[in-house]
PLY file of the C-alpha trace (Angstrom):
ply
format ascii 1.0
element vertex 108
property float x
property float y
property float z
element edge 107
property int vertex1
property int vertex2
end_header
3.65 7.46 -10.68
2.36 10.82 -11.79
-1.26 10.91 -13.65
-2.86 13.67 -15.31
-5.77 15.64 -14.03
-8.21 13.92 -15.36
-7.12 10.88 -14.38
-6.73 11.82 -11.14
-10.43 12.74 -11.28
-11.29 9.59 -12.24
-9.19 7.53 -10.03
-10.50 9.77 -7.16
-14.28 8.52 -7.83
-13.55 5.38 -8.52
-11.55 5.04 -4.81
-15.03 6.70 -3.55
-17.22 4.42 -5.20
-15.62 1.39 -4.45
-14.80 2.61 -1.12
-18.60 3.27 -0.60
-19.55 -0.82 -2.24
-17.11 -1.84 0.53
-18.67 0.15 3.39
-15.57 1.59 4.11
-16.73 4.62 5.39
-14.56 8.47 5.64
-12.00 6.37 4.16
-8.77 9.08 3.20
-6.65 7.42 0.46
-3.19 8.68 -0.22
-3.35 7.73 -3.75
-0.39 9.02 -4.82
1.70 6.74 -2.20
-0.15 3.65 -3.40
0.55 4.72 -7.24
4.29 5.56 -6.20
4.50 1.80 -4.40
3.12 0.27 -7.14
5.45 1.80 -9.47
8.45 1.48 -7.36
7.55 -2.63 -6.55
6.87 -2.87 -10.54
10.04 -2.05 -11.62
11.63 -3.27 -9.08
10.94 -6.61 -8.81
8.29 -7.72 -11.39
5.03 -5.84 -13.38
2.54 -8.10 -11.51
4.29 -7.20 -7.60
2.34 -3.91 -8.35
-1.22 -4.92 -7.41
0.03 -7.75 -4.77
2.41 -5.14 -2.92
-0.34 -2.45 -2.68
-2.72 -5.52 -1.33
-0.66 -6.56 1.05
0.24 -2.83 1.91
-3.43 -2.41 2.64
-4.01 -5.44 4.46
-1.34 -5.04 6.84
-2.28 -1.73 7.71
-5.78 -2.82 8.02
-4.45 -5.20 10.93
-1.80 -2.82 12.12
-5.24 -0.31 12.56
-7.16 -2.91 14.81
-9.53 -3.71 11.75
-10.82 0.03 11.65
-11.58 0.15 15.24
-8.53 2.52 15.59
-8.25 6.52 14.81
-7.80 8.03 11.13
-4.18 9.14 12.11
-3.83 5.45 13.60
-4.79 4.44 10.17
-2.55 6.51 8.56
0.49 5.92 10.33
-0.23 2.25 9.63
-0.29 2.34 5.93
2.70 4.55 6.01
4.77 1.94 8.08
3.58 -0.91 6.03
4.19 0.77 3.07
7.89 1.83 4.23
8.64 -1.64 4.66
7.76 -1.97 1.07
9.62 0.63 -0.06
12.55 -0.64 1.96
12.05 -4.18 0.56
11.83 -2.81 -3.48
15.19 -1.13 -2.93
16.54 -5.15 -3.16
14.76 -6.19 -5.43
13.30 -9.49 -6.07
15.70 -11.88 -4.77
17.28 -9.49 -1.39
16.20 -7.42 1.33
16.04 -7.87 4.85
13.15 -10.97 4.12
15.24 -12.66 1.86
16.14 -15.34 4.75
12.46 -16.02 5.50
11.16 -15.60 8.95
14.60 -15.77 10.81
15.24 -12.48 10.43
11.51 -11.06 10.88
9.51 -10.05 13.89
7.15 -13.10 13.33
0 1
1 2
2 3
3 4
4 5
5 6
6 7
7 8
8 9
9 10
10 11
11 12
12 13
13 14
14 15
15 16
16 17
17 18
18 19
19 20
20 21
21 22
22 23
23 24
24 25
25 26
26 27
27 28
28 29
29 30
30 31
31 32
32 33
33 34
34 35
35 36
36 37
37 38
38 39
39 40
40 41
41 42
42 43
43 44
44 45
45 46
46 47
47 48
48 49
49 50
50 51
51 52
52 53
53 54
54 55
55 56
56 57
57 58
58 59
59 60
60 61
61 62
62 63
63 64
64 65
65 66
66 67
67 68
68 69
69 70
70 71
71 72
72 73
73 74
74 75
75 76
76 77
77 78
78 79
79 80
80 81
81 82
82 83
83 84
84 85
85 86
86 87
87 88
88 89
89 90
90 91
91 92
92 93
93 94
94 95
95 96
96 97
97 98
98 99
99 100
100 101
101 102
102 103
103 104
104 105
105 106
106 107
């Protein structure tokens, strides 16, 4: 998902801002891979798996990262893995994918 400049200038203090009301300090945010998720998750499975996928993106990197306690490239390489599984997973669709059997077929 592509946005103009000014949007981008916006979206950019926004991130900082609510980064900052968060205390989520030095936090780097690679919003173009979060905007191309949420695009990619919206049309491929359903409008609203936009915001959810980019949560859950987040969240599992956040754990993957050891809650912040880790390195900025640890943090980094986490949201990229989580969101590669999400990529991997919008490729199928809503109803497919390599979770589509529940938690048989998962690490968990």
């Amino acid at each position: 998902m592509t946005v103009d400049e000014n949007e981008a200038q916006v979206l950019e203090q926004w991130t900082h801002r609510l980064a900052q009301a968060l205390q989520i300090l030095d936090l780097a945010v690679d919003q173009e891979l979060l905007l191309d998720l949420a695009r990619k998750s919206a049309g491929s499975v359903i409008h609203a798996a936009a915001p959810v996928t980019t949560f859950l993106v987040g969240y599992a990197a956040g754990l993957a990262a050891g809650h912040g306690a880790g390195s900025k490239a640890g943090s980094t390489a986490a949201v990229t893995q989580a969101a590669d599984v999400a990529f991997r997973l919008c490729e199928d669709g809503h109803d497919g994918g390599p979770a589509a059997g529940g938690w048989a077929d998962t690490g968990q």
